[in-house]
FINU-58662 format. One record per residue: residue in three letters; x, y, z of N, C-alpha, C in turn; residue number from 1. Coordinates in nm, 3 decimals. Each point is the difference from the previous one (the first is absolute). Layout:
! residues N
[ALA [X Y Z] [X Y Z] [X Y Z] NUM]
...
***
This chain:
! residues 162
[UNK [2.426 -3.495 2.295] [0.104 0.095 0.034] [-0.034 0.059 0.137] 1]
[UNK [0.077 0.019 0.089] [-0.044 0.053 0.080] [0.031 0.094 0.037] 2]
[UNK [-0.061 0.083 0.125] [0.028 0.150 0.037] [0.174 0.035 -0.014] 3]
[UNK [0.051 -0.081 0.050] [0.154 0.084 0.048] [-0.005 0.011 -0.150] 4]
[UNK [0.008 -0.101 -0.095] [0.063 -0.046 -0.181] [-0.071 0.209 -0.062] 5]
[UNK [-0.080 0.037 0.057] [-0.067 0.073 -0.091] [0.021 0.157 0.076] 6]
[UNK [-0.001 -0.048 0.148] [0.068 0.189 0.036] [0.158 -0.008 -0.031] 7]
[UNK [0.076 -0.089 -0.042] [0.179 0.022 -0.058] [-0.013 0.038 -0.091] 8]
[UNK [-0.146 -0.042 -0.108] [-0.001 0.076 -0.118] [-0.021 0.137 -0.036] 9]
[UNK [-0.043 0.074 0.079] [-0.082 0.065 0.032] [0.119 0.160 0.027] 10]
[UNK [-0.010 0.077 -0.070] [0.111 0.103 -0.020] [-0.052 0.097 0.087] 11]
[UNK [0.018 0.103 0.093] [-0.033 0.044 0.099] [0.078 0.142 -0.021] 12]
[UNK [-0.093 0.091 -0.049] [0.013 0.143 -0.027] [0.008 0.052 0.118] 13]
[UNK [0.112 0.133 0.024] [0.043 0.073 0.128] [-0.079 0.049 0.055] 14]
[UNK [-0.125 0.066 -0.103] [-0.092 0.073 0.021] [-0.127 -0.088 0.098] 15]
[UNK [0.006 -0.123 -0.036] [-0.118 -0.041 0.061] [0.042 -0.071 0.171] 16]
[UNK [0.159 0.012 0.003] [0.035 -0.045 0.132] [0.006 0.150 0.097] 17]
[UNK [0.006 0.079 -0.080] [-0.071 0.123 0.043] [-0.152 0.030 0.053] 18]
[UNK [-0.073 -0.053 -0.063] [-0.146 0.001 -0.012] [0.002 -0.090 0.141] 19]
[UNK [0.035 -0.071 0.062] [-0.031 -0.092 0.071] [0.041 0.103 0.143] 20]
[UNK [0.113 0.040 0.012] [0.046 0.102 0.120] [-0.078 0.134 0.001] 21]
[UNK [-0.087 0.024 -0.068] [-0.099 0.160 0.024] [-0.068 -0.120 0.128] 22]
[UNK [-0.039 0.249 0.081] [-0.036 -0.022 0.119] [-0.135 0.075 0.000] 23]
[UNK [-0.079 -0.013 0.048] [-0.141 0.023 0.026] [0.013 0.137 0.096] 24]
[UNK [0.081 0.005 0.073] [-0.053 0.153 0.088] [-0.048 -0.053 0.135] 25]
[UNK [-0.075 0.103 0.017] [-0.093 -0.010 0.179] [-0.089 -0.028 -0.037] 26]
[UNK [-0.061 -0.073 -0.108] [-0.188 -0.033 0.003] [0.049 -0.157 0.096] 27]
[UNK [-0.081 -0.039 0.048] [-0.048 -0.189 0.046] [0.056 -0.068 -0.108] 28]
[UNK [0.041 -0.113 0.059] [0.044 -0.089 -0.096] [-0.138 -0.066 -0.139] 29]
[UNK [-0.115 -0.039 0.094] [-0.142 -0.031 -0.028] [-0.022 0.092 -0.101] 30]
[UNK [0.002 0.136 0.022] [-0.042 0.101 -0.107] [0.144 0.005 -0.136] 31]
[UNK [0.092 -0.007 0.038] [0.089 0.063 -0.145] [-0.043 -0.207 -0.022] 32]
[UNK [-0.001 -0.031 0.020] [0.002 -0.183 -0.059] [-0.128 0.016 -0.085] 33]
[UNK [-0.060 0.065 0.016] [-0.150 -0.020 -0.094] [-0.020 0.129 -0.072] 34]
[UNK [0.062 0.142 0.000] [0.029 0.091 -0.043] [0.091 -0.095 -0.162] 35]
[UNK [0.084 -0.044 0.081] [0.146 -0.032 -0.088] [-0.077 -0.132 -0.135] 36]
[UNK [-0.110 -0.095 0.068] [-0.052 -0.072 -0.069] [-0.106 0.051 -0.091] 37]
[UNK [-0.064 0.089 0.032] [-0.086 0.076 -0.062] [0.041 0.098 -0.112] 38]
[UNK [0.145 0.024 0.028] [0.052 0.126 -0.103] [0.084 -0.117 -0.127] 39]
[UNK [0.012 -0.087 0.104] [0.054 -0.109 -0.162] [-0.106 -0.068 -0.041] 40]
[UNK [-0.087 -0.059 0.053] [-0.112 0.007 -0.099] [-0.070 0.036 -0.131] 41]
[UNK [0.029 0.147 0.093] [-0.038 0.137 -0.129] [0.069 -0.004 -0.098] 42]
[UNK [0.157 0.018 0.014] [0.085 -0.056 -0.087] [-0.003 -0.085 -0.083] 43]
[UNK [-0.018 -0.118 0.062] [-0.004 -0.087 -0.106] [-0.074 -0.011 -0.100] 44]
[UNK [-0.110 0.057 0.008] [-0.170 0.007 -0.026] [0.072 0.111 -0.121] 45]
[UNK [0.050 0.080 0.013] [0.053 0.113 -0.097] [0.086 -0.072 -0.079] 46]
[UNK [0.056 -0.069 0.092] [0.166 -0.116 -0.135] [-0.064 -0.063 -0.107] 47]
[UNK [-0.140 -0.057 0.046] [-0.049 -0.076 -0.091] [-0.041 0.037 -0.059] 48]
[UNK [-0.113 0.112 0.049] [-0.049 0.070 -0.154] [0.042 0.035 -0.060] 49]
[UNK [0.161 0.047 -0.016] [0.053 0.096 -0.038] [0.084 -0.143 -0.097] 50]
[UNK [0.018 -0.090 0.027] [0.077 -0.099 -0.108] [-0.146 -0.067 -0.081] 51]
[UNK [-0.089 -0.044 0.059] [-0.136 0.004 -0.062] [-0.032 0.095 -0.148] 52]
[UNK [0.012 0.111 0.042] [-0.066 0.091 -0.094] [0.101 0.104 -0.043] 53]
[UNK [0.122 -0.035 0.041] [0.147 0.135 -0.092] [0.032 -0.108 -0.106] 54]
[UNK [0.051 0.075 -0.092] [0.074 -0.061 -0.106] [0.093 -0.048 0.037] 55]
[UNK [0.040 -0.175 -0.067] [0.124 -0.023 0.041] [0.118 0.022 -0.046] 56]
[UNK [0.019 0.079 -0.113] [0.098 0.041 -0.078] [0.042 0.121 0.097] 57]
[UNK [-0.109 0.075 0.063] [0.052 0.141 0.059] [0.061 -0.039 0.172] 58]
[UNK [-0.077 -0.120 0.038] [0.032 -0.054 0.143] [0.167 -0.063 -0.062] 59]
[UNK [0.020 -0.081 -0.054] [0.107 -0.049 -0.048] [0.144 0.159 -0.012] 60]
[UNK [-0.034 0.075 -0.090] [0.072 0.127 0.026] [0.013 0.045 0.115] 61]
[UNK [-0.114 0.008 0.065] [0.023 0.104 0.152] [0.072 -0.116 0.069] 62]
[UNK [-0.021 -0.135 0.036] [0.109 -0.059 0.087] [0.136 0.017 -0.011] 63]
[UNK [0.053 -0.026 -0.154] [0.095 0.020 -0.057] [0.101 0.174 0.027] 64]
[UNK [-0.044 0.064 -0.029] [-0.040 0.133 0.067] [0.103 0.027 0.127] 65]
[UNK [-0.132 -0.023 0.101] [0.042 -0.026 0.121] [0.145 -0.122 0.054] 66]
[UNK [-0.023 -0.089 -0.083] [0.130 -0.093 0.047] [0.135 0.077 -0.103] 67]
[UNK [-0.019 0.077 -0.085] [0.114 0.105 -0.005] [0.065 0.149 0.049] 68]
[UNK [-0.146 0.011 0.094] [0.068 0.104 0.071] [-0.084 0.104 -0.072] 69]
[UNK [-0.070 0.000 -0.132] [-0.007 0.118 -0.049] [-0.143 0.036 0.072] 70]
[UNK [0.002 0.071 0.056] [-0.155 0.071 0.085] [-0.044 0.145 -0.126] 71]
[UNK [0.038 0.048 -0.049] [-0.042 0.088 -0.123] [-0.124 -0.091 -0.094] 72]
[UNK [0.100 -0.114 -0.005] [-0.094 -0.084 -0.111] [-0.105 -0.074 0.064] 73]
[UNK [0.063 -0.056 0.091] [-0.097 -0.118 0.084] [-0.122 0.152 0.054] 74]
[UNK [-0.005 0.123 0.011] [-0.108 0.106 0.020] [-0.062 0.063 -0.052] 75]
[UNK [0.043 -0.041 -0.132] [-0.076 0.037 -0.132] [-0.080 -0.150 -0.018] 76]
[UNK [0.015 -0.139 -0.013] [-0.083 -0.097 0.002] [-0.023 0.003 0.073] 77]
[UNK [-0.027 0.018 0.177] [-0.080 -0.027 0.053] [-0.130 0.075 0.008] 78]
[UNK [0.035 0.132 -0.065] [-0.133 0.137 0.002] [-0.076 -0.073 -0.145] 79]
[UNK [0.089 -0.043 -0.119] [-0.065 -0.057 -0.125] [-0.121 -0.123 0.076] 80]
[UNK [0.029 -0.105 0.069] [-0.028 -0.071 0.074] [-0.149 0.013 0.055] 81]
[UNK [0.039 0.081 0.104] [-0.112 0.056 0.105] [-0.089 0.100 -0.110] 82]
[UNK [-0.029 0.057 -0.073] [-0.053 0.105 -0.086] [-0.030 -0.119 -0.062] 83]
[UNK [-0.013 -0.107 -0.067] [-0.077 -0.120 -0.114] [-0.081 -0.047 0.129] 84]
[UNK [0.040 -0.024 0.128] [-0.103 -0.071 0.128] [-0.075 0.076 -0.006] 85]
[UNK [0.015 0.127 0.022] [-0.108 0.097 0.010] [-0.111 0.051 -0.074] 86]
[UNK [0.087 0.010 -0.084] [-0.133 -0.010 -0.169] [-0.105 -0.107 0.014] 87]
[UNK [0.078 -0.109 0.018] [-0.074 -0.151 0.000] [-0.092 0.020 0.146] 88]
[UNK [-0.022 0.038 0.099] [-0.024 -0.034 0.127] [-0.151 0.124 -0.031] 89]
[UNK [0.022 0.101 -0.091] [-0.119 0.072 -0.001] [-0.149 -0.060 -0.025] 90]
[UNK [-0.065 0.047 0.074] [-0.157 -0.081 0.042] [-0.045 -0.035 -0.143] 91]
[UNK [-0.048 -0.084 -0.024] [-0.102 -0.076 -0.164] [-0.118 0.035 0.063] 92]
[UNK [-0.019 0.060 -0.099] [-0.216 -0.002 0.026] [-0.040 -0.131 0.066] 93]
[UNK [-0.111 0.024 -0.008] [-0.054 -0.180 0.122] [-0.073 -0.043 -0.146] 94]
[UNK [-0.012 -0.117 0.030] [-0.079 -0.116 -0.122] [-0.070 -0.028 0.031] 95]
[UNK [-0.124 0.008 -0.103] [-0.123 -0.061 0.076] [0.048 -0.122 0.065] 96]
[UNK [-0.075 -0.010 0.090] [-0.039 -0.180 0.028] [-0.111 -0.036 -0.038] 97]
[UNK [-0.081 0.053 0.012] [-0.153 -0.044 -0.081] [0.006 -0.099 -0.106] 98]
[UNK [-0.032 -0.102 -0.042] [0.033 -0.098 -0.083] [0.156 0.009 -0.057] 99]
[UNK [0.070 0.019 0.048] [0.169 -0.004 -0.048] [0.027 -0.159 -0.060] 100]
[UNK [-0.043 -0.081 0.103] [0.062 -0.157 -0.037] [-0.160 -0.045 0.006] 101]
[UNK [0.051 -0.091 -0.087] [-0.137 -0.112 -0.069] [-0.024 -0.117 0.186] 102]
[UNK [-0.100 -0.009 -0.013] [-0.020 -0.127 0.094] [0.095 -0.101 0.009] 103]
[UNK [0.056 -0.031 -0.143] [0.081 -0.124 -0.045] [0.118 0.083 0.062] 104]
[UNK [0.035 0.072 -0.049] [0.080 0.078 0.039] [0.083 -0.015 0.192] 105]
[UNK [-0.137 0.049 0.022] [0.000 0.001 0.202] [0.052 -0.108 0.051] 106]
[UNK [-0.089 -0.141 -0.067] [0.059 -0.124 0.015] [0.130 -0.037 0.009] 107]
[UNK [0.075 0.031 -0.107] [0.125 -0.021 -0.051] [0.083 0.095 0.140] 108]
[UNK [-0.020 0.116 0.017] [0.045 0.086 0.060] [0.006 -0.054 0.142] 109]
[UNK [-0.119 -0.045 0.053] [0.013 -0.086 0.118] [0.050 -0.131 0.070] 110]
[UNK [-0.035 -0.070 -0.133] [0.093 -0.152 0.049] [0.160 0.073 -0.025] 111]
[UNK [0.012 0.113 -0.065] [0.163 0.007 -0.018] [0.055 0.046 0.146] 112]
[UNK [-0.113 0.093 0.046] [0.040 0.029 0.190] [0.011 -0.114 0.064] 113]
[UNK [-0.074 -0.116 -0.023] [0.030 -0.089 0.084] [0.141 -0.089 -0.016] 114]
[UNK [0.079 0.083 -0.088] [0.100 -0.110 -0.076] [-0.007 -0.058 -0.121] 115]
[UNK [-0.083 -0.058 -0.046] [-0.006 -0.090 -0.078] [0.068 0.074 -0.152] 116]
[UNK [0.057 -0.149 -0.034] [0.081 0.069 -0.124] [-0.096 -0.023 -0.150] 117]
[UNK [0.030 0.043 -0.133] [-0.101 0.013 -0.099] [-0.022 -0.126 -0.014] 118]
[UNK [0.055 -0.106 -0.032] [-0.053 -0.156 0.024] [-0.068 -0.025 0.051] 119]
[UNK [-0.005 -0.015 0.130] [-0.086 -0.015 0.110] [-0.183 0.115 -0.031] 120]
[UNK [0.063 0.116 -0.021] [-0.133 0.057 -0.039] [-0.050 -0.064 -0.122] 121]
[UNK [0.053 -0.036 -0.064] [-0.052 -0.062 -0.141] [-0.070 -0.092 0.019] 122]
[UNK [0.012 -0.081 0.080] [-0.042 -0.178 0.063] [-0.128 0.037 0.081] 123]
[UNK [-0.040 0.128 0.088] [-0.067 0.018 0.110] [-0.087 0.064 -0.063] 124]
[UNK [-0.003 0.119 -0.144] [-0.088 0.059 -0.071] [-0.030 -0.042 -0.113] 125]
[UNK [0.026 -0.128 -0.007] [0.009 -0.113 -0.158] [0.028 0.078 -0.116] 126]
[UNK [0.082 0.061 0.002] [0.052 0.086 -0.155] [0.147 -0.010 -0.038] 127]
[UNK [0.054 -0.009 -0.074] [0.101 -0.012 -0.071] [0.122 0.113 0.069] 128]
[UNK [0.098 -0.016 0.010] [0.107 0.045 0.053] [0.052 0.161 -0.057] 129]
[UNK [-0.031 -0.035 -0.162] [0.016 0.115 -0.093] [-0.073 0.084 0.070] 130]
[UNK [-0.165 -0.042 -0.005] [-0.097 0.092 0.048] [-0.012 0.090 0.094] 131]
[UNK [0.095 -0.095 0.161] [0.060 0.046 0.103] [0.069 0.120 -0.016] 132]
[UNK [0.126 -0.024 -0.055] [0.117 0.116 -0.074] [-0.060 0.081 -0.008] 133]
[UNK [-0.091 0.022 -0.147] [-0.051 0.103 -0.048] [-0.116 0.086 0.091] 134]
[UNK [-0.027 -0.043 0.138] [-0.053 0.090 0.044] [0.054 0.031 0.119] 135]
[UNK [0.083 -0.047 0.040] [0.149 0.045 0.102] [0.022 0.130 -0.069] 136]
[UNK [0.024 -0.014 -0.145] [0.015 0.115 -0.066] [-0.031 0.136 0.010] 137]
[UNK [-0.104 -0.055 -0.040] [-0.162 0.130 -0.005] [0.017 0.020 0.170] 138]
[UNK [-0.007 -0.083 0.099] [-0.001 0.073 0.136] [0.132 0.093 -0.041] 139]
[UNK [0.126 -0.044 0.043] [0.090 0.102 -0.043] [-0.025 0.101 -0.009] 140]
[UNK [-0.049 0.040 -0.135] [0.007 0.099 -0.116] [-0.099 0.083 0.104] 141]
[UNK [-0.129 -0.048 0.023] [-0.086 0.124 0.028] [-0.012 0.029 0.169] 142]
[UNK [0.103 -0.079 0.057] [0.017 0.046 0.138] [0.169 0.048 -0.006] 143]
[UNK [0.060 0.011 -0.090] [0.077 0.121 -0.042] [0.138 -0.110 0.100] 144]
[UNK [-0.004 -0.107 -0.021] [0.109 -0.048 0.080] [0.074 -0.066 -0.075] 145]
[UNK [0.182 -0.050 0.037] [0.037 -0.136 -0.034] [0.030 -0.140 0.050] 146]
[UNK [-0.051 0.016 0.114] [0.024 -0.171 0.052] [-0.131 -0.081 0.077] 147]
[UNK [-0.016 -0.101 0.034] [-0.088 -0.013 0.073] [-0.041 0.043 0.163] 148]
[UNK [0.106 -0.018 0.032] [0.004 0.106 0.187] [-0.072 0.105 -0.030] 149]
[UNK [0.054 0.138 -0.119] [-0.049 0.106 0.003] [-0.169 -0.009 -0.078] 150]
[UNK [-0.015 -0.096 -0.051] [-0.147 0.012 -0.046] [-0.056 -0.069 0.102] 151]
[UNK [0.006 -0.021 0.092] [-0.048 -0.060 0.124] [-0.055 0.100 0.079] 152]
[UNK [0.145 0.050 0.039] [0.003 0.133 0.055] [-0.150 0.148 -0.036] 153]
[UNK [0.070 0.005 -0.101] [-0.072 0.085 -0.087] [-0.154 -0.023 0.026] 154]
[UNK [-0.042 -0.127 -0.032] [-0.124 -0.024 -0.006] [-0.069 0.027 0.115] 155]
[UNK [0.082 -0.064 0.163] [-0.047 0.003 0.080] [-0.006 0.146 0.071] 156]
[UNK [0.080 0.110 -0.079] [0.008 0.138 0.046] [-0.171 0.041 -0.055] 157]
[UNK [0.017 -0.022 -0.115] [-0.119 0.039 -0.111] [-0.173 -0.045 0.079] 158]
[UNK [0.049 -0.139 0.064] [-0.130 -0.041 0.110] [-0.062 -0.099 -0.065] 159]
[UNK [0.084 -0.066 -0.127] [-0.004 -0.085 -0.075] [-0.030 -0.173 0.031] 160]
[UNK [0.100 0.022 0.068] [0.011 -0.124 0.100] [-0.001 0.005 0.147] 161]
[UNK [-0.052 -0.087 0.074] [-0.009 0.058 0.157] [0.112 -0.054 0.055] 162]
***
């Protein structure tokens, strides 16, 4: 399919042909261009967390909301919203790291930074695939995460992994 086939499809809200005609002011072009990239950045960085970690039953309402006009309601879910981020965003005690993950453990944790998927670790640490799983698991659980990026992450915050 190509480009033209997919911008005809492509429904084009008033608001965002709006978005395109805002004017920057008297700063340099150089400065509002990286001002302007930097503040959507931020943005986005907020869009995501915010569909990441809001409920989607309450994100689902507040769009809805808003595409009716009602700002009463759509300002009552968005404070419901932001008040569950916030709760959630409050600091967790720190975890040990001190023996947290088993050696076997580290292993697993590291070929997974390099990519490698549980198969592949299974074949490279001669153990059974189940075995793999079940301590994908246990990393999980006691580095308080759910995916592999963030137990990556995590670990390498923790000083886990270099």
């Amino acid at each position: 399919m190509s480009n033209a086939n997919i911008e005809s499809r492509i429904t084009w809200h008033p608001s965002w042909q709006q978005a395109g005609r805002f004017t920057v002011g008297s700063l340099p072009t150089f400065a509002a261009n990286d001002d302007w990239r930097m503040n959507s950045a931020v943005a986005a960085g907020a869009v995501r967390d915010l569909f990441v970690k809001a409920n989607a039953l309450d994100l689902a309402s507040l769009m809805r909301s808003i595409e009716l006009g009602n700002s009463p309601a759509a300002s009552q879910i968005a404070g419901r919203i932001l008040a569950s981020l916030s709760a959630s965003a409050e600091p967790k005690p720190p975890a040990k790291t001190n023996g947290l993950l088993s050696p076997r453990e580290l292993k697993v944790l590291l070929l997974i930074s390099e990519g490698q998927s549980n198969r592949q670790i299974a074949e490279e640490t001669h153990r059974s695939i189940n075995t793999i799983e079940a301590q994908l698991k246990s990393i999980y659980r006691k580095l308080d995460v759910k995916s592999r990026t963030q137990a990556v992450r995590e670990a390498t915050q923790r000083g886990l992994l270099n």
